[in-house]
Steps between C-alpha positions, in 0.01 A plus 500: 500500500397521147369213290741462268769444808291255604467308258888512388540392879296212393638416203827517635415218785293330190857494313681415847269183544550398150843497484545316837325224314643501182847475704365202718406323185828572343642346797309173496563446130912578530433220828312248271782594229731387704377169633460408177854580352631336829280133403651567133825503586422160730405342217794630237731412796364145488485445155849595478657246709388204321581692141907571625511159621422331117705569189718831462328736215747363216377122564125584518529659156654247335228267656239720336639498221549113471107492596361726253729330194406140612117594514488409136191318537310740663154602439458783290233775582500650151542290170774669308384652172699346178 
């Protein structure tokens, strides 16, 4: 065997190893992906009981609105300039 097929030999199993890894990593991260999409849609699921059970969307924006135009007395962060 010549040198140079040796080392292509080796640099093919070198390449062969690497990649193995690289796909086992993949792997773990699309796993941990996963788990973590799965607890976020726990928590969205959760969150959106309570919210459907309250005020339909037409009702909560007229509350908002009522709050922010009775909050006359509010503190101001900036002085307005005159």
């Amino acid at each position: 065997m010549d040198i140079l097929q040796i080392a292509l030999i080796l640099l093919i199993m070198l390449l062969g190893v690497f990649l193995s890894i690289l796909g086992f990593q993949v792997f773990l991260i699309l796993k941990d992906l996963r788990k973590s999409l799965d607890k976020l849609d726990m928590v969205l699921s959760d969150v959106e009981k309570p919210a459907c059970r309250q005020v339909g969307p037409a009702q909560a924006a007229a509350q908002i609105t009522q709050k922010i135009t009775s909050a006359k007395n509010a503190r101001r962060l900036f002085k307005r300039k005159e």
